[in-house]
C-alpha positions as semicolon CSV with decimal commas, in nm:
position;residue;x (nm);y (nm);z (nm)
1;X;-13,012;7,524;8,638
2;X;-12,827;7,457;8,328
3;X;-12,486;7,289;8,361
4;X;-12,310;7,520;8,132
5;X;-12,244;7,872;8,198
6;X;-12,055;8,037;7,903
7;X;-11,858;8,271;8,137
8;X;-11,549;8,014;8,071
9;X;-11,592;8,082;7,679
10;X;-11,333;8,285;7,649
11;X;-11,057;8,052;7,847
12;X;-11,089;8,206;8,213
13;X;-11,245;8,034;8,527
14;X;-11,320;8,153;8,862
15;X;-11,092;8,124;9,172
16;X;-11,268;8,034;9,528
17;X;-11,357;8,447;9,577
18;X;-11,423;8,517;9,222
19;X;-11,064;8,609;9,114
20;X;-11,074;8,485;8,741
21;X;-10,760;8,334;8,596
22;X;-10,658;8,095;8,236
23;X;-10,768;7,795;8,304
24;X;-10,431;7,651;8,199
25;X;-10,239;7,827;8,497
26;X;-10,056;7,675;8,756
27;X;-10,315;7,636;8,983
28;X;-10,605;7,472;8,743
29;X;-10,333;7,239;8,632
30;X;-10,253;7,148;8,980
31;X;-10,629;7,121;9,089
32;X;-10,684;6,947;8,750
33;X;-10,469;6,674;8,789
34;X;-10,562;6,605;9,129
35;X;-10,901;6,604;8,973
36;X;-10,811;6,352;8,734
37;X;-10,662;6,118;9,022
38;X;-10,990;6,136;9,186
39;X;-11,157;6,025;8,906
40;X;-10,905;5,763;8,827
41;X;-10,923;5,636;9,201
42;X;-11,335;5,663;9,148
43;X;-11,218;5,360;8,871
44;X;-11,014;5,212;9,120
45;X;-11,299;5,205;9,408
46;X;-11,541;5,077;9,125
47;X;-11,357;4,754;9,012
48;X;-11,241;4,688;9,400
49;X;-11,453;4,405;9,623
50;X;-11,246;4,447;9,898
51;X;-11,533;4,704;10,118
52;X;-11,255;4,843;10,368
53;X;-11,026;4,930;10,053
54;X;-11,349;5,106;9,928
55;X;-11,430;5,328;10,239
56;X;-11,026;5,386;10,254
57;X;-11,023;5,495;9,894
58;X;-11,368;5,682;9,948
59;X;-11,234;5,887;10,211
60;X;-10,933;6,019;10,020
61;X;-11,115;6,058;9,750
62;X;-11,326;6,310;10,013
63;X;-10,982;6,472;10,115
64;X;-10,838;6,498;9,742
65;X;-11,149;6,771;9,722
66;X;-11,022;6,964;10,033
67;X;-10,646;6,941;9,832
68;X;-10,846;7,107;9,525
69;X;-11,007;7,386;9,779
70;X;-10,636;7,469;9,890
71;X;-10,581;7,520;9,520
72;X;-10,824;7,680;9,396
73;X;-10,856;7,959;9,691
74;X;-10,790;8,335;9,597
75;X;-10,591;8,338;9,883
76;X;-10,586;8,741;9,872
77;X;-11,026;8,703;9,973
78;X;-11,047;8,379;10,102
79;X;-10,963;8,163;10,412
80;X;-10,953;7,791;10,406
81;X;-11,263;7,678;10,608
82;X;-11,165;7,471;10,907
83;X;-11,340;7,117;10,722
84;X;-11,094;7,162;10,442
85;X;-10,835;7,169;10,627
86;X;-10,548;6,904;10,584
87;X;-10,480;6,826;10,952
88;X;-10,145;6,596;11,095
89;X;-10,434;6,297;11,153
90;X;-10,507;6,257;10,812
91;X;-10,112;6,208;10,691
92;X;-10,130;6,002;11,003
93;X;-10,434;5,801;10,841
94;X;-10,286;5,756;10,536
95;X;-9,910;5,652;10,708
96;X;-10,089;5,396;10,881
97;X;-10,238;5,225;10,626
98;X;-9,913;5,248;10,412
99;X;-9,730;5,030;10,717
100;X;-10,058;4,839;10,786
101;X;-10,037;4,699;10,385
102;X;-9,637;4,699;10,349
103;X;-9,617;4,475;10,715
104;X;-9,685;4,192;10,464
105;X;-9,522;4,259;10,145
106;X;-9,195;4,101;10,064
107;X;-8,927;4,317;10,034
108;X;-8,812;4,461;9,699
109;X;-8,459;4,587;9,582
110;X;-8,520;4,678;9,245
111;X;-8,778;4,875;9,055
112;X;-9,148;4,766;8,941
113;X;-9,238;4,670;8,613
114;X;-9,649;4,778;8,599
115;X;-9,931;4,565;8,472
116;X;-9,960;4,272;8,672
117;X;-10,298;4,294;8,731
118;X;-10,608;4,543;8,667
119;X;-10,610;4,648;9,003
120;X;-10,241;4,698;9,040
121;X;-10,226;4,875;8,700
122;X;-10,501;5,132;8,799
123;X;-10,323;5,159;9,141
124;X;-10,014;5,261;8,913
125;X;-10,185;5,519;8,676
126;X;-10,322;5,688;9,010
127;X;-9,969;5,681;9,207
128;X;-9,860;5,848;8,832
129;X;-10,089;6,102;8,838
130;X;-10,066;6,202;9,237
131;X;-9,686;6,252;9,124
132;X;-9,776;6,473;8,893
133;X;-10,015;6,662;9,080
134;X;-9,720;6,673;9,370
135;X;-9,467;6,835;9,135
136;X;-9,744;7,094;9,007
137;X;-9,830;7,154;9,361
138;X;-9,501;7,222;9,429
139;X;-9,479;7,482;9,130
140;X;-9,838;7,666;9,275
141;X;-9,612;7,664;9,597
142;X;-9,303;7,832;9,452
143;X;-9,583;8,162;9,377
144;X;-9,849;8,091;9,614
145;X;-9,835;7,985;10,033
146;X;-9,959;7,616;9,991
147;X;-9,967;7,446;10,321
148;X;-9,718;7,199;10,379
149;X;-9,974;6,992;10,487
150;X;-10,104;6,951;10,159
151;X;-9,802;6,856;9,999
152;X;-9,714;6,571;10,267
153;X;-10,036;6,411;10,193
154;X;-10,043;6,407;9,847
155;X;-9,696;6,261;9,868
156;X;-9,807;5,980;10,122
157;X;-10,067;5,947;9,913
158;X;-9,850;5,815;9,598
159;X;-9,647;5,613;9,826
160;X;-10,012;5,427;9,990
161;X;-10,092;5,401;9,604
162;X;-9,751;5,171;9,526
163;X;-9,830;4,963;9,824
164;X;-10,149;4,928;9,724
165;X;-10,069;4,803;9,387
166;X;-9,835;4,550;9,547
167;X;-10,136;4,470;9,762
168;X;-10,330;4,375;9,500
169;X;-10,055;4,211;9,308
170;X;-9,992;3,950;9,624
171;X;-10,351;3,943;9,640
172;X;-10,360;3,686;9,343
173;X;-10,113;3,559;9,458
174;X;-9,857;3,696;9,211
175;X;-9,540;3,803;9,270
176;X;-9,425;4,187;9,084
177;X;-9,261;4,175;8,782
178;X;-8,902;4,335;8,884
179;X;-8,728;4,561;8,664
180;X;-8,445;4,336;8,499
181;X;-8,082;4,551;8,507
């Protein structure tokens, strides 16, 4: 089987159900940047020792290609299938681990200034890039029934990401570089 197909030559790409759309509509940009987190977090999950951080990060990277199912359905053929769902236990998942990591954090009242490690910094482009993907989610949305599901956990998951990165940062035993007013 031969990677390339050619039926995308002519800037169109197929829809879960066949529907063919530009690949630069709101949906492939949506599904393309949460694409691009996974990959970034696949960085991120490469360049971590910790082995429970790896499963965690392994496991959303698992959900992040349920998120792209949700948008890349043709929603006017298709049904979700039931393991692609984005269920209240895995926003619970992800919560957890965000209060499980921030229980020992010191507190912060000012902004972040990024870069203080490698890990932290990756942490950073991938809590960028889930924000993206949110707000183009959120466009798909405005045209097209996302579940609300899927929103809330790509949310959570840019909040886990900054907690993460602060994780890391302590780690070292480093203190964040705070934004200076």
């Amino acid at each position: 089987m031969k990677i390339y197909t050619k039926t995308g030559d002519k800037g169109t790409t197929s829809l879960i159900g066949g529907k063919r759309v530009l690949k630069n509509s709101d949906k492939l940009n949506a599904y393309g940047s949460i694409d691009e987190l996974n990959s970034f977090l696949g960085l991120l999950r490469a360049k971590t020792t910790d082995e429970n951080i790896k499963n965690e990060i392994l496991d959303i990277q698992n959900t992040l290609f349920n998120v792209g199912a949700h948008l890349a359905l043709d929603e006017n053929v298709e049904k979700i299938p039931d393991f692609a769902q984005i269920n209240d236990e895995k926003i619970k998942k992800i919560e957890d681990l965000i209060d499980f990591f921030q229980e020992n954090l010191p507190k912060i009242t000012n902004f972040i200034i990024y870069g203080e490690n490698e890990l932290s910094a990756i942490c950073h482009v991938c809590r960028a890039i889930c924000r993206r993907a949110e707000r183009e989610i959120i466009t798909v949305n405005q045209q097209y029934n996302i579940d609300s599901n899927v929103i809330t956990y790509v949310n959570r998951l840019s909040d886990f990401l900054f907690v993460l990165a602060r994780v890391y940062t302590k780690n070292e035993e480093k203190s964040d570089f705070l934004w200076k007013k």
